[in-house]
C-alpha positions as CSV (number, residue, x, y, z in Angstrom):
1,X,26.9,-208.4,133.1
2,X,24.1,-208.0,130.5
3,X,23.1,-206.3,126.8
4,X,21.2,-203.2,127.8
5,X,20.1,-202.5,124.5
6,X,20.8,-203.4,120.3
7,X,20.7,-200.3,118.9
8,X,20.6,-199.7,115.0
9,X,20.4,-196.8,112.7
10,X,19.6,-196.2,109.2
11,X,21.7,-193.9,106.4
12,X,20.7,-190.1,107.0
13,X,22.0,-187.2,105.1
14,X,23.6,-184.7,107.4
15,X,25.6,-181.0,107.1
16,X,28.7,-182.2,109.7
17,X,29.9,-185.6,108.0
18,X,33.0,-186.4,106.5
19,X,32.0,-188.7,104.8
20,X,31.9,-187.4,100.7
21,X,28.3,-188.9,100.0
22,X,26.9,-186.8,103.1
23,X,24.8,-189.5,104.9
24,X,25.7,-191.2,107.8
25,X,24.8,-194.1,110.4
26,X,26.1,-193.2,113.5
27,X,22.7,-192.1,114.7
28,X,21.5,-195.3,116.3
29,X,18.9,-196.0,118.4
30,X,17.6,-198.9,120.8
31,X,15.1,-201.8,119.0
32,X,13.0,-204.8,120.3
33,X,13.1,-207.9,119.3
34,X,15.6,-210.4,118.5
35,X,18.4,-208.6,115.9
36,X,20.6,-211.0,113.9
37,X,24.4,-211.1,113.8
38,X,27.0,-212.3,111.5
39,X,30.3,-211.7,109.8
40,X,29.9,-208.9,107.6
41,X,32.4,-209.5,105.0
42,X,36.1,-207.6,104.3
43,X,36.8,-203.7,104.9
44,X,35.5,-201.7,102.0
45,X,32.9,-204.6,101.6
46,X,31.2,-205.3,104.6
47,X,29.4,-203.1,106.8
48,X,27.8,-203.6,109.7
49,X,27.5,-207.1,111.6
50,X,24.1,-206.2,112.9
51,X,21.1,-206.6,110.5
52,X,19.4,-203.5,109.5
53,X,22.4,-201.5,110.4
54,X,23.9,-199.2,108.5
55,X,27.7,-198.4,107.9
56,X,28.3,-195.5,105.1
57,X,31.9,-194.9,105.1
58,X,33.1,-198.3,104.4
59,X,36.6,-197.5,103.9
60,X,37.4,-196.4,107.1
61,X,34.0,-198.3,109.6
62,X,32.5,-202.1,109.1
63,X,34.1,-205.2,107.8
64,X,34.9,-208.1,110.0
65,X,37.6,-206.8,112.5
66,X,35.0,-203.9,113.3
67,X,31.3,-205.5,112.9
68,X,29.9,-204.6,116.2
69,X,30.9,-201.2,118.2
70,X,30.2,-201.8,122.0
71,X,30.2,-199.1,124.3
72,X,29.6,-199.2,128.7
73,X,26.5,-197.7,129.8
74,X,28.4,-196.7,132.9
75,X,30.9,-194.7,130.7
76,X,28.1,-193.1,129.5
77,X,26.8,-191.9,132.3
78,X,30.4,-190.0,133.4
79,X,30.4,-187.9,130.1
80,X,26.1,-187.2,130.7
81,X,27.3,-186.6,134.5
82,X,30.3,-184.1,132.3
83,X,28.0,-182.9,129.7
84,X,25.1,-182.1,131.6
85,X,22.6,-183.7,129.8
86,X,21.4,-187.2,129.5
87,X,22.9,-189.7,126.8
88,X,21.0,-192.3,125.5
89,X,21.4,-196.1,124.7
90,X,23.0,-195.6,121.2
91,X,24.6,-191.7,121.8
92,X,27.8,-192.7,121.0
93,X,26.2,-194.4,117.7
94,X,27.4,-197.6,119.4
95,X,25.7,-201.0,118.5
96,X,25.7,-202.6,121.7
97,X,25.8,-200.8,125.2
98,X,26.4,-203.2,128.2
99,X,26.3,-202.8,132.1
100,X,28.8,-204.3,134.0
101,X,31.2,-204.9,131.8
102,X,34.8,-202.5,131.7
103,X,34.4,-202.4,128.0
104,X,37.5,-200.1,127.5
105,X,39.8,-202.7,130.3
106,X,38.6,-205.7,128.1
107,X,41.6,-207.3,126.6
108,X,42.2,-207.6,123.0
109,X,41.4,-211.2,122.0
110,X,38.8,-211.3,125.0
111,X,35.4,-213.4,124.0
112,X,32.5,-212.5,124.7
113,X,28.9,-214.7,124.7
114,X,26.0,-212.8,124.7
115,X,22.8,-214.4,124.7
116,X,22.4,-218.3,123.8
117,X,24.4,-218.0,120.3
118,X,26.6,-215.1,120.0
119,X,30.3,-214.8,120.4
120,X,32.1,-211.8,119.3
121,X,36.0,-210.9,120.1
122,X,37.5,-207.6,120.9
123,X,40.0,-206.2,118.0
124,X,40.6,-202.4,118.9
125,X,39.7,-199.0,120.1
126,X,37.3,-197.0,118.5
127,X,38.9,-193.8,117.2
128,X,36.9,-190.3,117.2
129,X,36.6,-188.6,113.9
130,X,34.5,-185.5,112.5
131,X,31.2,-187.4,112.0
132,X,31.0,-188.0,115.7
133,X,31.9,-184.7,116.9
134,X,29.3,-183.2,114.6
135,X,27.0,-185.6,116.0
136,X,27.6,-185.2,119.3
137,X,27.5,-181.2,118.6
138,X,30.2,-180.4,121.5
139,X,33.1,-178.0,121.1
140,X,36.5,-180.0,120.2
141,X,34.7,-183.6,121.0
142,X,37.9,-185.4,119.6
143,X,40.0,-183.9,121.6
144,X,38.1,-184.6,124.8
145,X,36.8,-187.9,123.8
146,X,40.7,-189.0,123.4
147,X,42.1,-187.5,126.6
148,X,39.1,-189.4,128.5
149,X,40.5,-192.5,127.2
150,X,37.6,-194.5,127.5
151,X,36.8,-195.6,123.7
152,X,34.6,-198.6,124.1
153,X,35.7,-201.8,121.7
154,X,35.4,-202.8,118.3
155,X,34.5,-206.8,118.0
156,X,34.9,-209.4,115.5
157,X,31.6,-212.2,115.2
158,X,33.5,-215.6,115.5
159,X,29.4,-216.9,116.5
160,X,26.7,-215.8,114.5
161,X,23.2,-215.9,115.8
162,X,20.7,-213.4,117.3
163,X,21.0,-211.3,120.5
164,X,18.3,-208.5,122.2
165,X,18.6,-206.4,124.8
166,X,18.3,-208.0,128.4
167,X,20.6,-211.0,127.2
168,X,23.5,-211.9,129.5
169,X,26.4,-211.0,128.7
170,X,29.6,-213.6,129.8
171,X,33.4,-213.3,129.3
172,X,34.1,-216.9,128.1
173,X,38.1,-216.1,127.5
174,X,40.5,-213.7,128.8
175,X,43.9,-213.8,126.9
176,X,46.8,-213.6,129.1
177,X,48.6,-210.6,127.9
178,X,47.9,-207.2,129.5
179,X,47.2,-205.5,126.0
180,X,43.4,-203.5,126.5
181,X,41.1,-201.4,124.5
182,X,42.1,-198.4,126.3
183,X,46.2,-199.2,126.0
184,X,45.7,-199.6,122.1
185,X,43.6,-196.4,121.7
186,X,46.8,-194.7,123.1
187,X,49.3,-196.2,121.4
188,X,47.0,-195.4,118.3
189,X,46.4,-191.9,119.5
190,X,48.7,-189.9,122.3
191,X,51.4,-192.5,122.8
192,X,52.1,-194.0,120.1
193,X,56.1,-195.5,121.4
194,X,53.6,-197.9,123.0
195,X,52.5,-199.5,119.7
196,X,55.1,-202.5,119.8
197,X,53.4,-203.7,123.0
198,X,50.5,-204.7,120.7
199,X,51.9,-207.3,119.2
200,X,51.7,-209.3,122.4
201,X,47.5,-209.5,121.3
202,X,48.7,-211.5,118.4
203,X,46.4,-212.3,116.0
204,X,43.6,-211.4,117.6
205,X,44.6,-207.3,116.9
206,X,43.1,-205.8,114.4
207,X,45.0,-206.5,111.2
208,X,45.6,-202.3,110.7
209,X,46.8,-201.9,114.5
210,X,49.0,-205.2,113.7
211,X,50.9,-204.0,110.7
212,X,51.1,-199.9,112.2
213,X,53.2,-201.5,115.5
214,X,54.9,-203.9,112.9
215,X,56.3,-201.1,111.0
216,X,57.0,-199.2,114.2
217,X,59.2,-201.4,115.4
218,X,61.1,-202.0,112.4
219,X,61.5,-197.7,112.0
220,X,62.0,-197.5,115.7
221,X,62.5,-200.8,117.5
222,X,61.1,-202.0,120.4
């Protein structure tokens, strides 16, 4: 299992983003050399936990329970296989993109080390909005995106330090609950009765996906 590439990307102003402002990061690209990470700060405050990163929409991307976006190179590769055209390191405007490594089967609370230094924690699903459709510039992208199932993983930095691409990457804890990326980003998206089955990731959910199955369960039950 290892980093394939860090890939960054800087605030552009674009025609298809929801964002108010009109600029955007998701366009991110692969870079050299050693790229520091840390903690970023709160929701609405913090943005990316990658230096030289940008996030523009802070209200709803960054902050510490979604500082690093890592997406599988071999998922990837299906939707370039689908879409008939190659997809970079970075297409999916994701910060990391790993081989070997079921990003979307990882368990939420799962560690990661990557590199020497570096240990992030998975929190959640990432969750397909406007922006990325117009970015990827393919008819209804949501829709297909979320019927694929295959989201890749927003982490939390509980090591700072640098990483670069080629680093190994190393699952140093697997929580024993059966709660993954791919079973929150349905109970987030198209099955959403499965939300109170979250709360067996404890603490280690993101605190959003915590308090929606929270107030599930007392509307609904379990």
């Amino acid at each position: 299992m290892k980093l394939l590439s860090v890939n960054l990307g800087s605030e552009k102003a674009v025609t298809y983003t929801d964002n108010p402002e009109g600029v955007t990061g998701i366009d991110k690209r692969p870079v050299e050399g050693p790229v520091r990470v840390a903690a970023p700060g709160p929701k609405g405050i913090g943005g990316s936990g990658l230096a030289g990163d940008a996030v523009c929409k802070r209200q709803h991307h960054g902050g510490d329970d979604q500082a690093v976006y890592a997406m599988a190179r071999e998922d990837l590769d299906e939707w370039a296989d689908e879409l008939g055209r190659t997809l970079a390191d970075g297409a999916f405007g994701e910060n990391l993109t790993t081989e070997g490594i079921d990003v979307s089967g990882a368990r939420i609370g799962e560690r990661w080390r990557i590199g020497r230094e570096v240990v992030l924690e998975v929190t959640s699903a990432r969750i397909p909005c406007g922006t990325f459709q117009g970015h990827m510039g393919e008819p209804r992208w949501v829709k297909r995106f979320t019927q694929q199932g295959a989201p890749g993983a927003y982490l939390r930095v509980i090591q700072p330090g640098e990483i670069r691409a080629g680093d190994p990457v190393e699952i140093v804890h697997r929580p024993d609950h059966d709660v993954t990326v791919a079973l929150a980003f349905r109970a987030m998206t198209t099955e959403r009765p499965l939300q109170p089955r979250l709360l067996a990731a404890g603490e280690a959910l993101h605190p959003e996906l915590r308090k929606s199955a929270r107030e599930y369960v007392e509307k609904y039950g379990s």
